[in-house]
PDB file of N, CA, C and O in Angstrom:
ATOM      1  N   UNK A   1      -2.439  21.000   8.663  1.00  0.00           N
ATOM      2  CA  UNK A   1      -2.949  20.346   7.488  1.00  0.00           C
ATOM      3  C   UNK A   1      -3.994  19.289   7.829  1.00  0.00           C
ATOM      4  O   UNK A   1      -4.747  18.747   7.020  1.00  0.00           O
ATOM      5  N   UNK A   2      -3.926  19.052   9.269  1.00  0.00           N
ATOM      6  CA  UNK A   2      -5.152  17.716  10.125  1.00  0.00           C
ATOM      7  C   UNK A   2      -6.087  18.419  10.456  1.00  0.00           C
ATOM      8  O   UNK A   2      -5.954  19.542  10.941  1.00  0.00           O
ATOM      9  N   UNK A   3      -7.399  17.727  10.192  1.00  0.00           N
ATOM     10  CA  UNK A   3      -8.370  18.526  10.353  1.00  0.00           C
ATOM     11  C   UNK A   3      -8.720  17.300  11.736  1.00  0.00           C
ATOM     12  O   UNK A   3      -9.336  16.276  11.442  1.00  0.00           O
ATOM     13  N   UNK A   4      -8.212  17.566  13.370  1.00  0.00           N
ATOM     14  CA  UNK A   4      -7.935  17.338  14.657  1.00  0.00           C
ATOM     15  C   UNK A   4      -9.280  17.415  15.460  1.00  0.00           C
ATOM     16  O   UNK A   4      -9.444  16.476  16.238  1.00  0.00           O
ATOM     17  N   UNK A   5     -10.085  18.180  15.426  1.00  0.00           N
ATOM     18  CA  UNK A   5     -11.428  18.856  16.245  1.00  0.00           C
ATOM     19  C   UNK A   5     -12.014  17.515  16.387  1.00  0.00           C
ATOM     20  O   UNK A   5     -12.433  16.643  15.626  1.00  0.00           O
ATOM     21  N   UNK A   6     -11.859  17.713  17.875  1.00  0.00           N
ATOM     22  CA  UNK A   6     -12.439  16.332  18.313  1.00  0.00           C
ATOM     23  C   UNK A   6     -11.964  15.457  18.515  1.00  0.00           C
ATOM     24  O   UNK A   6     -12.608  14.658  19.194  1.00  0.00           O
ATOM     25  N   UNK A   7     -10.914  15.152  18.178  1.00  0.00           N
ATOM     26  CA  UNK A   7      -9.925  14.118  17.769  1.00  0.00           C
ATOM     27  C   UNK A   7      -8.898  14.103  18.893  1.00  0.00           C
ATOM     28  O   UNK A   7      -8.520  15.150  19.418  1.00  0.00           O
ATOM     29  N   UNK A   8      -8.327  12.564  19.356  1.00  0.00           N
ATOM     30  CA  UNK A   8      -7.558  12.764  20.819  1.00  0.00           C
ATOM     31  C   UNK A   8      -6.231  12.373  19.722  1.00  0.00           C
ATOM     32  O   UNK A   8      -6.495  11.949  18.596  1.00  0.00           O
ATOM     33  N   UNK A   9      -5.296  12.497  20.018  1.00  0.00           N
ATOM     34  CA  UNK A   9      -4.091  12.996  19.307  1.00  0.00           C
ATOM     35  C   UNK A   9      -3.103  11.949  20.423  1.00  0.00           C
ATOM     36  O   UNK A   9      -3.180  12.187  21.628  1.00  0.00           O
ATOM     37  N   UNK A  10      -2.481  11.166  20.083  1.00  0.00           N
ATOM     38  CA  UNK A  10      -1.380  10.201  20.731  1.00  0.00           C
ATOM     39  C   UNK A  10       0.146  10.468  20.395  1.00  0.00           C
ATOM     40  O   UNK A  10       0.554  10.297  19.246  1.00  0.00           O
ATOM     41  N   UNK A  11       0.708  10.753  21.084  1.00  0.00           N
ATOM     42  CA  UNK A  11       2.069  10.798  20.621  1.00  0.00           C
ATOM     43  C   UNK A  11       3.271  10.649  22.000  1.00  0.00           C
ATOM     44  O   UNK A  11       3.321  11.231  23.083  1.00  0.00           O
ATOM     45  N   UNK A  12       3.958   9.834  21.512  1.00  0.00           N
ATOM     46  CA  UNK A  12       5.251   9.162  22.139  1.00  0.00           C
ATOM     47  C   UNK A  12       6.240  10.535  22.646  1.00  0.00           C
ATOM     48  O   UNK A  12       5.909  11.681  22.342  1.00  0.00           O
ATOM     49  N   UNK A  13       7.173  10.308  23.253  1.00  0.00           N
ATOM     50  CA  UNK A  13       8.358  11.081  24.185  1.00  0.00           C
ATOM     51  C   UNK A  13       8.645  12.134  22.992  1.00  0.00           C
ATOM     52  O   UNK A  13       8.697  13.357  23.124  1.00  0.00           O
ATOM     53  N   UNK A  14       8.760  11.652  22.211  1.00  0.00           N
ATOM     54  CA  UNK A  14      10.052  12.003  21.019  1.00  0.00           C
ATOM     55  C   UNK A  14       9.226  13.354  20.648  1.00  0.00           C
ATOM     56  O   UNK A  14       9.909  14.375  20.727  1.00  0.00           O
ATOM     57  N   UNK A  15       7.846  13.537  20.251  1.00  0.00           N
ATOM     58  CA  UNK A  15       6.921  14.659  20.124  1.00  0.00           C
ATOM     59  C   UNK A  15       6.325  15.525  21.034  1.00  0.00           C
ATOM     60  O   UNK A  15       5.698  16.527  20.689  1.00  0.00           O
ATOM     61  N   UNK A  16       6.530  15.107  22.405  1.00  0.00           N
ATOM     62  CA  UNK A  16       6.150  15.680  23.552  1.00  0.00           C
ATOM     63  C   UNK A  16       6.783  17.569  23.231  1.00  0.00           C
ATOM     64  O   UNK A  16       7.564  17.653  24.179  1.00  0.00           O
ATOM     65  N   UNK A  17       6.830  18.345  22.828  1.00  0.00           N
ATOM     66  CA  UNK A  17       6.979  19.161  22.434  1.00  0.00           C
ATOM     67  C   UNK A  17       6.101  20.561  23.332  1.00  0.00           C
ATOM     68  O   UNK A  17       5.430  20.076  24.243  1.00  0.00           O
ATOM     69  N   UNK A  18       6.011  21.660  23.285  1.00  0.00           N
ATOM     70  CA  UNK A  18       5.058  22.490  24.078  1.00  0.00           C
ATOM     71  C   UNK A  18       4.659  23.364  22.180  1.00  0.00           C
ATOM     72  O   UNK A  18       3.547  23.883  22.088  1.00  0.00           O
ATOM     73  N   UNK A  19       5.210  23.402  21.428  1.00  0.00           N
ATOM     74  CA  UNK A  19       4.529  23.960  20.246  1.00  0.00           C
ATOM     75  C   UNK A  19       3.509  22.762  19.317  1.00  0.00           C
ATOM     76  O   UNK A  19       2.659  22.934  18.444  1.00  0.00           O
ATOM     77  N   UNK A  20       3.872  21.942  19.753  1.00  0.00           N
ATOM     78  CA  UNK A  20       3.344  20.755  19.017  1.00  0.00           C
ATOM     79  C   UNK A  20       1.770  20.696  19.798  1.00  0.00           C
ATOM     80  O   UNK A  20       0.678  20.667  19.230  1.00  0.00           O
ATOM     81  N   UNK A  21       2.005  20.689  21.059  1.00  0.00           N
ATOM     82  CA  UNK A  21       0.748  20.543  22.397  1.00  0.00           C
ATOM     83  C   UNK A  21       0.268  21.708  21.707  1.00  0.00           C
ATOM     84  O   UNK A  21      -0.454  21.399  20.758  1.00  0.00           O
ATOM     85  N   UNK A  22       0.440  23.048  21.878  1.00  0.00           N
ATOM     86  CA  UNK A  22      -0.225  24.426  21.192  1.00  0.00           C
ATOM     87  C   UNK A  22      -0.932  24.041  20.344  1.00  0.00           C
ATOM     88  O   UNK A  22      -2.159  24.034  20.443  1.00  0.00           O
ATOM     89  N   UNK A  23      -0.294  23.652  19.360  1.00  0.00           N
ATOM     90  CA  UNK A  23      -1.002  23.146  18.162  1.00  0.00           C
ATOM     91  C   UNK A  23      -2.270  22.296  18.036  1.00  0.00           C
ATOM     92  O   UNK A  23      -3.258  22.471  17.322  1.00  0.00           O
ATOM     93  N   UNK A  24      -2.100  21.722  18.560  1.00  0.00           N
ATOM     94  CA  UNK A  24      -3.124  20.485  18.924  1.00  0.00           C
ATOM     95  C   UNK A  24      -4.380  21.033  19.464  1.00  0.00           C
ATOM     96  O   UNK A  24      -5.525  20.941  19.021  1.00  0.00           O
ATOM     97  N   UNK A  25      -4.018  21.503  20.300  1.00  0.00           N
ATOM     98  CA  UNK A  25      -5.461  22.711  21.446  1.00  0.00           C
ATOM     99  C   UNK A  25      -6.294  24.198  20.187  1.00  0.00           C
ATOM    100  O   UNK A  25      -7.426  24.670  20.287  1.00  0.00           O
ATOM    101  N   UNK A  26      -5.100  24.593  19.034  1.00  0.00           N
ATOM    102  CA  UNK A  26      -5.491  25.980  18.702  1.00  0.00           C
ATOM    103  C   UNK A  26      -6.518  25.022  17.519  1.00  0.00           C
ATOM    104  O   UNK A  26      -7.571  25.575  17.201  1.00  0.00           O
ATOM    105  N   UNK A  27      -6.226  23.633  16.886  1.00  0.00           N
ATOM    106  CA  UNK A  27      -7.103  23.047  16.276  1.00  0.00           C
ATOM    107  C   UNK A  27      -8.271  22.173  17.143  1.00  0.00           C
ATOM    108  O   UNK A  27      -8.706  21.118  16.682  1.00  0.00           O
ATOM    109  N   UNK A  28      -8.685  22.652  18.297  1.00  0.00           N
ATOM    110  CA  UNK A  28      -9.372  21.924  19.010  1.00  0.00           C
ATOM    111  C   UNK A  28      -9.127  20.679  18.820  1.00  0.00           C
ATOM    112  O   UNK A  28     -10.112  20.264  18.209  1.00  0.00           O
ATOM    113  N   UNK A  29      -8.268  19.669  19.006  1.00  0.00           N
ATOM    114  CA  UNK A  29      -8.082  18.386  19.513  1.00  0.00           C
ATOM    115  C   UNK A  29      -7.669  18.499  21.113  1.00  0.00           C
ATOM    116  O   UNK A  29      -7.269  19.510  21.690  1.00  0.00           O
ATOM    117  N   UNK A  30      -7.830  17.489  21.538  1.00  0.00           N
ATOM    118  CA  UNK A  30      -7.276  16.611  22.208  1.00  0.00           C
ATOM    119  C   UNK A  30      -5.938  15.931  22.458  1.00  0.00           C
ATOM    120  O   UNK A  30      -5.501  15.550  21.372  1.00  0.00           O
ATOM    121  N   UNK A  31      -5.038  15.599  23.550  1.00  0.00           N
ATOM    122  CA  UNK A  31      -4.078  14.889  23.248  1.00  0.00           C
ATOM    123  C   UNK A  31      -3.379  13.605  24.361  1.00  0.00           C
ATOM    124  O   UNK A  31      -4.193  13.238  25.208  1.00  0.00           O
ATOM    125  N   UNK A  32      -2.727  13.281  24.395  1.00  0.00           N
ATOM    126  CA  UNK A  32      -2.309  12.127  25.181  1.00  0.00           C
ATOM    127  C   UNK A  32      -0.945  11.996  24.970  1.00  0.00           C
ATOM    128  O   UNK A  32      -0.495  11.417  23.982  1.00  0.00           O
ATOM    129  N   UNK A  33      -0.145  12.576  25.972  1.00  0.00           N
ATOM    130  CA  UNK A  33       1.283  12.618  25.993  1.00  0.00           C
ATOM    131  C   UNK A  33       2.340  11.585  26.533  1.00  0.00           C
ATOM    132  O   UNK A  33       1.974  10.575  27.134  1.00  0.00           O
ATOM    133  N   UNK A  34       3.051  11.740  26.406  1.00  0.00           N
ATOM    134  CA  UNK A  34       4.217  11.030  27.259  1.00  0.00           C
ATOM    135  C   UNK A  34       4.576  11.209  28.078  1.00  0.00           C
ATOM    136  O   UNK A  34       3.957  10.206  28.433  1.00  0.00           O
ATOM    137  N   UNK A  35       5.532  11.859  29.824  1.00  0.00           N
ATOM    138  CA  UNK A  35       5.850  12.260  30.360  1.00  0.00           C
ATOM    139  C   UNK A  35       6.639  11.495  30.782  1.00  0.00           C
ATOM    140  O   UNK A  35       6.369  10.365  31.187  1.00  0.00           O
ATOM    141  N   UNK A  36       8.030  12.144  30.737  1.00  0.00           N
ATOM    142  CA  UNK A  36       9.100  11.726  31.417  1.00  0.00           C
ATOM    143  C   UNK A  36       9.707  12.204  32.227  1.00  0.00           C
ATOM    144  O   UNK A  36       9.890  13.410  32.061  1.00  0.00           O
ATOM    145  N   UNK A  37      10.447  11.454  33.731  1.00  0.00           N
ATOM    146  CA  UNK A  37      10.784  12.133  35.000  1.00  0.00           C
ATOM    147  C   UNK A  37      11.927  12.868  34.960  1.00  0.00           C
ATOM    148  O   UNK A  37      12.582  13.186  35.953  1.00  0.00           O
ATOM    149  N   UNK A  38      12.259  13.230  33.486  1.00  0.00           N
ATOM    150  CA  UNK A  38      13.534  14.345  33.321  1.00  0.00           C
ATOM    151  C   UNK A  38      13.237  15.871  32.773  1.00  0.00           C
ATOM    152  O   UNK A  38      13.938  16.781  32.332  1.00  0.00           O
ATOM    153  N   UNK A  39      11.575  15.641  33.080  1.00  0.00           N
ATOM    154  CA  UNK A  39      11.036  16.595  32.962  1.00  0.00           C
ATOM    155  C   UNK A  39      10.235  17.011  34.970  1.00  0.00           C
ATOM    156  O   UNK A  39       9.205  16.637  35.531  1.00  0.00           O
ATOM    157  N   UNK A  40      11.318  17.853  35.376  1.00  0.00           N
ATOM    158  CA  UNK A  40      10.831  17.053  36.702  1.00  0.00           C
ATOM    159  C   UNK A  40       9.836  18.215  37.487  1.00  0.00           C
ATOM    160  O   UNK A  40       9.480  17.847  38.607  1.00  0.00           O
ATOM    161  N   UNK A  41       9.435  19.305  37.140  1.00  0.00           N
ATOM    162  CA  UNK A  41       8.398  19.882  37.402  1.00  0.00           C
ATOM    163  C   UNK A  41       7.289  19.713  36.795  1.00  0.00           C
ATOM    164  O   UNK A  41       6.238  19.945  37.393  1.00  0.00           O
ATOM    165  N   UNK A  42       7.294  19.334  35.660  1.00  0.00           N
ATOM    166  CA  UNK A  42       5.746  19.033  35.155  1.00  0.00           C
ATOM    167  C   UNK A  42       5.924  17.463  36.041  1.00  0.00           C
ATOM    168  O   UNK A  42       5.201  17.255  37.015  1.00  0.00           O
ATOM    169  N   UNK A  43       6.528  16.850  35.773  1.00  0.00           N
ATOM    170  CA  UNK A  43       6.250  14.842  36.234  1.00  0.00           C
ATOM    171  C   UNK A  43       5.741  15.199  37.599  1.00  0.00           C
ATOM    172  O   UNK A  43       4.869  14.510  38.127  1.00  0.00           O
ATOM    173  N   UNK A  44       6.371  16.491  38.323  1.00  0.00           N
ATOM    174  CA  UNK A  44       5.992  16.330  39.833  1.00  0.00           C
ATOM    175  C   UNK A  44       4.854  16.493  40.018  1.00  0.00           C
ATOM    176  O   UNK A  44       4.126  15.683  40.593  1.00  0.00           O
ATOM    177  N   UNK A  45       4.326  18.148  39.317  1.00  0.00           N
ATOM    178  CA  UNK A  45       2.856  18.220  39.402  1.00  0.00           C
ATOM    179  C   UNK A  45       1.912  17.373  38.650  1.00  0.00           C
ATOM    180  O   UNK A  45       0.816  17.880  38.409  1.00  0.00           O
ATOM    181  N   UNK A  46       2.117  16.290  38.275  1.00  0.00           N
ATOM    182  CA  UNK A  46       1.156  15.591  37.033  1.00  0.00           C
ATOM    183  C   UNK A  46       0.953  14.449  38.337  1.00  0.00           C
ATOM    184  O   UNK A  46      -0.137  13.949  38.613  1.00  0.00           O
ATOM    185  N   UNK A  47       2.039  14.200  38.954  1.00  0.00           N
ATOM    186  CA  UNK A  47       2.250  12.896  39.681  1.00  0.00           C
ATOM    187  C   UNK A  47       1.327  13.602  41.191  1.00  0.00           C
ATOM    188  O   UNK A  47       0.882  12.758  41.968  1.00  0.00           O
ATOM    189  N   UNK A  48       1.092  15.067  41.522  1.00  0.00           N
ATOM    190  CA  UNK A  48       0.634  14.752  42.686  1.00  0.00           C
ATOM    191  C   UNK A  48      -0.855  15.082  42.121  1.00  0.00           C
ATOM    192  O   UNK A  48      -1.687  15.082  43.028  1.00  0.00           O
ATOM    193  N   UNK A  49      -1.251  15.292  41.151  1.00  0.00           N
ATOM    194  CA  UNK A  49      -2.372  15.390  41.140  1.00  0.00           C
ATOM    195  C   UNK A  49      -3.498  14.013  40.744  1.00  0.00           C
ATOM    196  O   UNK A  49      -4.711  13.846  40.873  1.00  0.00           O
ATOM    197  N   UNK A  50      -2.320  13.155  40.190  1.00  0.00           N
ATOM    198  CA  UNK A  50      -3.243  11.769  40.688  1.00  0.00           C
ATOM    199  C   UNK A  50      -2.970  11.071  41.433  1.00  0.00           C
ATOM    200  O   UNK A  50      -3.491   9.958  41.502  1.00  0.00           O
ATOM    201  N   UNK A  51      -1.798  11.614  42.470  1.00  0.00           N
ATOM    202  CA  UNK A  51      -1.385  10.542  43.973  1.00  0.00           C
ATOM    203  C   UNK A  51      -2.736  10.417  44.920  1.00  0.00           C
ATOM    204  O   UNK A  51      -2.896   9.459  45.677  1.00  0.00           O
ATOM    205  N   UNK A  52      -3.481  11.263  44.816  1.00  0.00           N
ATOM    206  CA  UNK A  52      -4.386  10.753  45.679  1.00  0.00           C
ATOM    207  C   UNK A  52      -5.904  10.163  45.292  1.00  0.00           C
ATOM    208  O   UNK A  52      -6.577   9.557  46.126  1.00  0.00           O
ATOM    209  N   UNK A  53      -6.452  10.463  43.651  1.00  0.00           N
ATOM    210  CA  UNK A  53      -7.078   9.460  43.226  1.00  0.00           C
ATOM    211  C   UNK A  53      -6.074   8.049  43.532  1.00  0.00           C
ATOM    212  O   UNK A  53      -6.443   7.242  44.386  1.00  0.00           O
ATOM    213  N   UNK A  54      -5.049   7.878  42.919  1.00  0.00           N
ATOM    214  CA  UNK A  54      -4.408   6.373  42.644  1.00  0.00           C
ATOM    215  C   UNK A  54      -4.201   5.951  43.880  1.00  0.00           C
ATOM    216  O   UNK A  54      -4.215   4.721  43.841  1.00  0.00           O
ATOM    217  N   UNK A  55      -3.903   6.557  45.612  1.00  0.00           N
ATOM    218  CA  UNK A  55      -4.120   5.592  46.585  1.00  0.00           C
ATOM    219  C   UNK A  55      -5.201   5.362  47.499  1.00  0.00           C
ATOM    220  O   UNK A  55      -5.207   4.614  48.477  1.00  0.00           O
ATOM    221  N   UNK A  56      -6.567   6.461  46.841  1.00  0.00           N
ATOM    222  CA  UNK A  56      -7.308   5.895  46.801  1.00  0.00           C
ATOM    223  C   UNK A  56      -8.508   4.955  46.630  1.00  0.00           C
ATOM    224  O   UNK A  56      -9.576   4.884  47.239  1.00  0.00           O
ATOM    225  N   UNK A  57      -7.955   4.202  45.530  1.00  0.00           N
ATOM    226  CA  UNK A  57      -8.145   3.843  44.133  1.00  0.00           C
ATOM    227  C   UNK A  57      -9.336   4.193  43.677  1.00  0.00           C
ATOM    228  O   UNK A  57     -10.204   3.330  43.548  1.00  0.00           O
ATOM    229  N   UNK A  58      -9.516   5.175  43.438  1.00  0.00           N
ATOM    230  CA  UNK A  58     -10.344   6.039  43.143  1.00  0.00           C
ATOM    231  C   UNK A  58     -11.662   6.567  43.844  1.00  0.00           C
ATOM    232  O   UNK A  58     -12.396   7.477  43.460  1.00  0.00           O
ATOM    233  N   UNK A  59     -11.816   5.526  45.310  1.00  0.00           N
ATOM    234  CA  UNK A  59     -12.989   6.304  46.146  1.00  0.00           C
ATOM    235  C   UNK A  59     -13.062   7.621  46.527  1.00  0.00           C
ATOM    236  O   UNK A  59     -12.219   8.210  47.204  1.00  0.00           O
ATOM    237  N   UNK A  60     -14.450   8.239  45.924  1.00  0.00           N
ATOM    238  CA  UNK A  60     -14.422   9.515  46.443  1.00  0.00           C
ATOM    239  C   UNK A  60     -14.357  10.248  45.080  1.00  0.00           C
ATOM    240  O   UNK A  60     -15.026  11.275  44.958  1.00  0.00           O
ATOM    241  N   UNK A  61     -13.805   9.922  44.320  1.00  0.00           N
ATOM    242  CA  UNK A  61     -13.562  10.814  42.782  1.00  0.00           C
ATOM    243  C   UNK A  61     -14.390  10.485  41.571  1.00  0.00           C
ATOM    244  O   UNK A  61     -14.750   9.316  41.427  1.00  0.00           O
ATOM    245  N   UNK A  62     -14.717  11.360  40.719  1.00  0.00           N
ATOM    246  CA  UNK A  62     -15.439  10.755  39.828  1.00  0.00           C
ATOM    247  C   UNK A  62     -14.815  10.369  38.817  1.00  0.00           C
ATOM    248  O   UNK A  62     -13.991  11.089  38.254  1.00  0.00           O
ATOM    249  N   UNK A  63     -14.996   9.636  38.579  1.00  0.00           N
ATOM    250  CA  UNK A  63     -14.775   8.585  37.763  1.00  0.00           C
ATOM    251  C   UNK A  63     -14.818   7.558  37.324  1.00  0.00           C
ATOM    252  O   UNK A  63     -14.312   6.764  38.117  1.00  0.00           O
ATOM    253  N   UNK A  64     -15.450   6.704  35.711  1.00  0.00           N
ATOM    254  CA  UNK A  64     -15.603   5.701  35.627  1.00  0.00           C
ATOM    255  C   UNK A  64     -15.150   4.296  35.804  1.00  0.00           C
ATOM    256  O   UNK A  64     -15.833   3.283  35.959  1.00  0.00           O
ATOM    257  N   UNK A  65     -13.542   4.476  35.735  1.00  0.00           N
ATOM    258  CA  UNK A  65     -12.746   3.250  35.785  1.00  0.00           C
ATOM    259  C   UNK A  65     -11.403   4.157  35.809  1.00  0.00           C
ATOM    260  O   UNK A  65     -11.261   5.311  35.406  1.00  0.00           O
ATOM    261  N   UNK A  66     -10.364   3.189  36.467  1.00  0.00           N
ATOM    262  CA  UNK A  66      -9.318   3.459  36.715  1.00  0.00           C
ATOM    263  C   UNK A  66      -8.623   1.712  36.682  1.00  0.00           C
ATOM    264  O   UNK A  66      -9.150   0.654  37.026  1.00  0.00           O
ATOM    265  N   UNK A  67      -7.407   1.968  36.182  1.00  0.00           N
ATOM    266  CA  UNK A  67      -6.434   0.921  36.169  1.00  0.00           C
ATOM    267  C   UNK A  67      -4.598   1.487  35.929  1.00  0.00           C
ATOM    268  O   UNK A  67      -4.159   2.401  35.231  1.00  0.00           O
ATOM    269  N   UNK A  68      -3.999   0.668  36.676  1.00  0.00           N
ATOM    270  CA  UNK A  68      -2.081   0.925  36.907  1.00  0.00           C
ATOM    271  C   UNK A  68      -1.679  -0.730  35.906  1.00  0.00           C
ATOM    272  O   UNK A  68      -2.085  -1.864  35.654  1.00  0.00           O
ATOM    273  N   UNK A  69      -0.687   0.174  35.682  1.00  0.00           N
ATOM    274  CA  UNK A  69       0.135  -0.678  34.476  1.00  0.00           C
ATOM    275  C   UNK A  69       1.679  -0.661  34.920  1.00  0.00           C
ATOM    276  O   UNK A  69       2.034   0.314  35.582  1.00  0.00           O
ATOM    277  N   UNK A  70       2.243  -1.249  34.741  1.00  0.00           N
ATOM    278  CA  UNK A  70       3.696  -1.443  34.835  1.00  0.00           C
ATOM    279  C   UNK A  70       4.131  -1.976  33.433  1.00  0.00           C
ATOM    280  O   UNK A  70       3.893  -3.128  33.070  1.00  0.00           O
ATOM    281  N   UNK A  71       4.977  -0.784  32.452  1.00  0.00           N
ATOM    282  CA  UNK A  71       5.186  -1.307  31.194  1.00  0.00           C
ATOM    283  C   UNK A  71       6.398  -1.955  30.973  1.00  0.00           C
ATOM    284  O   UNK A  71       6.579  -2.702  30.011  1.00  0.00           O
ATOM    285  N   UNK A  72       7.458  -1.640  32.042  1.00  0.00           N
ATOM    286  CA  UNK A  72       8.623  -2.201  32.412  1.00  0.00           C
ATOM    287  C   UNK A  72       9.648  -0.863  31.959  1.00  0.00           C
ATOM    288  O   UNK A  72       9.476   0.121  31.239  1.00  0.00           O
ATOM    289  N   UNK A  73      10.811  -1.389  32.792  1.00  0.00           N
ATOM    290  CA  UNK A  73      11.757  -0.248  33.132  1.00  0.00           C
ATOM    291  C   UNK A  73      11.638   1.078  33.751  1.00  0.00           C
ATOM    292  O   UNK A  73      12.268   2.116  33.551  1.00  0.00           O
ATOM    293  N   UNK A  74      10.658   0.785  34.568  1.00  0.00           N
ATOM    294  CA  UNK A  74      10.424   1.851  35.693  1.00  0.00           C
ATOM    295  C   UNK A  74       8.999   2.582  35.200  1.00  0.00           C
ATOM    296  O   UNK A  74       8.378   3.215  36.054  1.00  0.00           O
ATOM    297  N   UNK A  75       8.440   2.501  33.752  1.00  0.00           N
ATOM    298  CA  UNK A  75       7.107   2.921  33.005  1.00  0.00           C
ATOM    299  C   UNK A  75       6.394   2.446  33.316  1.00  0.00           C
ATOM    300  O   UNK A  75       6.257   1.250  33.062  1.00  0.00           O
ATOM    301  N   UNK A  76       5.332   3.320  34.227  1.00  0.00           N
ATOM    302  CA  UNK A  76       3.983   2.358  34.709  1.00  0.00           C
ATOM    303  C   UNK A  76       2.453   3.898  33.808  1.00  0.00           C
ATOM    304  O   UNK A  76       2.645   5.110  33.905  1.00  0.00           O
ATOM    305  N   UNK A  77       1.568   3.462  33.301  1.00  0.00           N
ATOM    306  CA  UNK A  77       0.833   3.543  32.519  1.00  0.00           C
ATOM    307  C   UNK A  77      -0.163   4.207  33.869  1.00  0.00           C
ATOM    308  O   UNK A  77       0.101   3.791  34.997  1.00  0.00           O
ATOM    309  N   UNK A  78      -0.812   4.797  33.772  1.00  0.00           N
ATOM    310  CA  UNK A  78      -1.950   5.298  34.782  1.00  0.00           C
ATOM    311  C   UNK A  78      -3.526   5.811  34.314  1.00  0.00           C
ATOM    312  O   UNK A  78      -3.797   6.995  34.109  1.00  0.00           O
ATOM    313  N   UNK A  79      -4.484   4.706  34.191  1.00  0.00           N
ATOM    314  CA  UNK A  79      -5.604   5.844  33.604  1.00  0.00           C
ATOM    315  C   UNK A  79      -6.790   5.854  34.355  1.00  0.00           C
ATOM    316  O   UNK A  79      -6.933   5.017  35.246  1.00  0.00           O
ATOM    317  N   UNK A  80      -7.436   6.471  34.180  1.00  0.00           N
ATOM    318  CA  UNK A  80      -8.263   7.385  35.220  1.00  0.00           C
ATOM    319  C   UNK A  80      -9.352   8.253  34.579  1.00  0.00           C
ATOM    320  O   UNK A  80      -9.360   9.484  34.575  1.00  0.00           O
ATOM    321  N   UNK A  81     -10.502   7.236  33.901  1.00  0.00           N
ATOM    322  CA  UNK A  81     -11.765   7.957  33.182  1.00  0.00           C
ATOM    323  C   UNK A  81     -12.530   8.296  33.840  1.00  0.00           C
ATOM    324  O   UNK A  81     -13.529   8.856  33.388  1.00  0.00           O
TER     325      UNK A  81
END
């Protein structure tokens, strides 16, 4: 019923969904998920594919800016434009 195209799409744990993500992509948006480590094959591969931008803090990669967050209770925030 969202007309999404183009549009980056935010949503918390609770929506992290794989029909919901579908959705989002078949209306051309964008999205920005949650990931949690009880999801432990996606967290693993998500986590090694920016272990080595993040210790290198980003030399070598493209990208505009990068910054680490610690949101508390073990949630640390990671972004990487």
């Amino acid at each position: 019923m969202l007309d999404i195209a183009g549009c980056i799409v935010t949503i918390d744990a609770i929506g992290c969904q794989k029909e919901i993500v579908n959705l989002i992509s078949q209306k051309d948006g964008d999205y920005i998920i949650a990931l949690k480590k009880n999801q432990k094959n996606l967290y693993e591969s998500v986590e090694l594919l920016f272990k080595e931008p993040i210790s290198k803090r980003n030399n070598g990669f493209n990208a505009s800016d990068y910054s680490t967050r610690e949101l508390g209770h073990g949630r640390y925030i990671y972004v990487i434009i």
